[in-house]
C-alpha positions as CSV (number, residue, x, y, z in Angstrom):
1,X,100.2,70.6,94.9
2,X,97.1,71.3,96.6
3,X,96.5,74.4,99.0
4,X,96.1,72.3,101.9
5,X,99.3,70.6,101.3
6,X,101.0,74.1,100.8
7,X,103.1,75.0,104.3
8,X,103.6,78.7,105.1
9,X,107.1,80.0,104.4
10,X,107.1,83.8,105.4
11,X,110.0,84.3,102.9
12,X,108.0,82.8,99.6
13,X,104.6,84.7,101.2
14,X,103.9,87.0,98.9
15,X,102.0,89.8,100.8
16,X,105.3,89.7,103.5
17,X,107.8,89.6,100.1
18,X,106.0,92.8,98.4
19,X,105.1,94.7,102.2
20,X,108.6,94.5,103.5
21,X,109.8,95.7,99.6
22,X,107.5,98.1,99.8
23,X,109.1,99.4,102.9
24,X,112.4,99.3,101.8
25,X,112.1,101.3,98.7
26,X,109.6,103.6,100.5
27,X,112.9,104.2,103.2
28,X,115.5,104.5,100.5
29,X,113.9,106.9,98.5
30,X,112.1,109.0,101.5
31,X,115.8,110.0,102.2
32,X,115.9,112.2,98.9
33,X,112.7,114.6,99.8
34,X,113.0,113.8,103.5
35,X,117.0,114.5,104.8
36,X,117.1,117.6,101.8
37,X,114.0,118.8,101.4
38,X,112.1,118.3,105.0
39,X,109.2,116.5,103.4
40,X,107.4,113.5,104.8
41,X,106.6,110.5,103.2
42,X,102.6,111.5,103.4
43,X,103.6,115.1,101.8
44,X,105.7,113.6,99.2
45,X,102.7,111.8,98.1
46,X,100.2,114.6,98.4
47,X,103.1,116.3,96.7
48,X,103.6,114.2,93.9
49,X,99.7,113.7,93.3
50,X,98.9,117.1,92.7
51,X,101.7,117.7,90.5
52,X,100.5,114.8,88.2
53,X,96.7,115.2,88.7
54,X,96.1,119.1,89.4
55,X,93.3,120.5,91.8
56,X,91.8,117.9,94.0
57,X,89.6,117.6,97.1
58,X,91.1,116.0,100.5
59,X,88.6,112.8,99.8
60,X,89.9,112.0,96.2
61,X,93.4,111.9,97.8
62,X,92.5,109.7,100.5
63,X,91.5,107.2,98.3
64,X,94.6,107.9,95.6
65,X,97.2,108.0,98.2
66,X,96.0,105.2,100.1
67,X,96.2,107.0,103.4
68,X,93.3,107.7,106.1
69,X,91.3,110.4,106.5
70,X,92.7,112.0,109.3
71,X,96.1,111.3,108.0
72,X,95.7,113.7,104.8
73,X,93.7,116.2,106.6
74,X,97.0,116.6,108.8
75,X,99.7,116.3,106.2
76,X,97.6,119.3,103.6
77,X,97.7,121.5,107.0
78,X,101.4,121.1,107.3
79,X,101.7,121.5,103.8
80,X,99.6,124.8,104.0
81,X,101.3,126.0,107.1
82,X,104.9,125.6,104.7
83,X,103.1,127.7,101.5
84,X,103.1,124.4,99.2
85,X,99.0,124.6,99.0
86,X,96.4,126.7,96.9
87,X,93.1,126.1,99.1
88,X,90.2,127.0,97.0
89,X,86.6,126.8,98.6
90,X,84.2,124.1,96.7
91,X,80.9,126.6,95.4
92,X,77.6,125.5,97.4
93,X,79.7,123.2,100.1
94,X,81.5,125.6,103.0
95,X,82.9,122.0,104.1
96,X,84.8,120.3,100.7
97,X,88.3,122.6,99.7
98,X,90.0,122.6,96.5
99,X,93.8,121.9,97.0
100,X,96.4,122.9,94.1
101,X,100.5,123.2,94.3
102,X,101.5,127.0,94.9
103,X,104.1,128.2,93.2
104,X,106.4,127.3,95.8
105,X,105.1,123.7,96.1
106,X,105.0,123.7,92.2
107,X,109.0,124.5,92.6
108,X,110.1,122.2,95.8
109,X,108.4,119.0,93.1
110,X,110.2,120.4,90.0
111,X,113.5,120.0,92.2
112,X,112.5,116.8,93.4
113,X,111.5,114.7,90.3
114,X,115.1,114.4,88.6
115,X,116.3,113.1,92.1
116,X,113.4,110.9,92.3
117,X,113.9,109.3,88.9
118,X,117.7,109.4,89.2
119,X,117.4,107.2,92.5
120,X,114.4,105.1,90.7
121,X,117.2,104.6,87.9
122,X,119.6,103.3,90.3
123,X,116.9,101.0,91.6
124,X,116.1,99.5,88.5
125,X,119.6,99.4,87.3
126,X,119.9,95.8,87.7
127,X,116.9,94.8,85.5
128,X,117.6,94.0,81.6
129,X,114.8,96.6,79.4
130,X,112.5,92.9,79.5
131,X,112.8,92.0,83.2
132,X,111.6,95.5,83.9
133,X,108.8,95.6,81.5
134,X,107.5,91.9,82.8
135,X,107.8,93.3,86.6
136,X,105.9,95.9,85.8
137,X,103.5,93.8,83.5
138,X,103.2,91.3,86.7
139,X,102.9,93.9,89.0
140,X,99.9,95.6,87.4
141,X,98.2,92.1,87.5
142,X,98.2,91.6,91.1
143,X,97.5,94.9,91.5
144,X,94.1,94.2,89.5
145,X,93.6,90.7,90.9
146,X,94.2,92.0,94.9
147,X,91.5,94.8,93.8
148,X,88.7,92.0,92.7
149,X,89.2,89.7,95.5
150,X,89.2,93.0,97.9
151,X,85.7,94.1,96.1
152,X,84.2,90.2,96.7
């Protein structure tokens, strides 16, 4: 069928389909490190990010959080007001800062992951070994082919 022949249903759109998923996942699972462990959704990604990755600067997790500028500037000064930051100046530029898990934020994401992956278990749950491996599979080319067509 051609495009032009195509009529909009909201429900097989796929941008509305993967948003309002999105949200709904994002909900479900912000309960875990929101409701027991007072963390925002932006501070469970800052969170998670520098567990995974180690020291970063505020820009690099702009652009690997997918949040704004001003957004991750506010969420690392909560997170440094609560003792979950390292802030480490960057040599020959008083305006860039080094951020690194303390101790304590090193703990709060070593009590969060198995609740994390126990509720991404239940998620999944209902997808056979395959189904989850081709989601994933499909996922990761959309992902690439949104990323061209954004860079065009």
């Amino acid at each position: 069928m051609a495009s032009n022949d195509r009529k909009l249903i909201l429900n097989d759109f796929i941008a509305y389909r993967m948003a309002n998923f999105a949200s709904q996942i994002s909900d479900s699972c912000s309960q875990i490190y929101q409701q027991e462990f007072g963390l925002s959704i932006p501070e469970w990604r800052i969170l998670a990010r520098l567990a995974e990755n180690g020291r970063m600067n505020a820009k690099d997790l702009v652009h690997i959080t997918f949040m704004d500028k001003s957004k991750v500037s506010r969420t690392v000064k909560v997170m440094d007001e609560k003792g979950l930051l390292i802030k480490e100046k960057v040599p020959n530029d008083n305006r860039a800062t080094y951020l690194s898990l303390s101790n304590k934020g090193n703990n709060l994401f070593q009590q969060l992951v198995p609740k994390a992956l126990s509720w991404e278990d239940q998620l999944i749950d209902c997808l056979s070994a395959s189904e989850y491996r081709n989601f994933m599979q499909a996922l990761e080319k959309l992902e690439q082919q949104a990323k061209r067509m954004e860079d065009n």
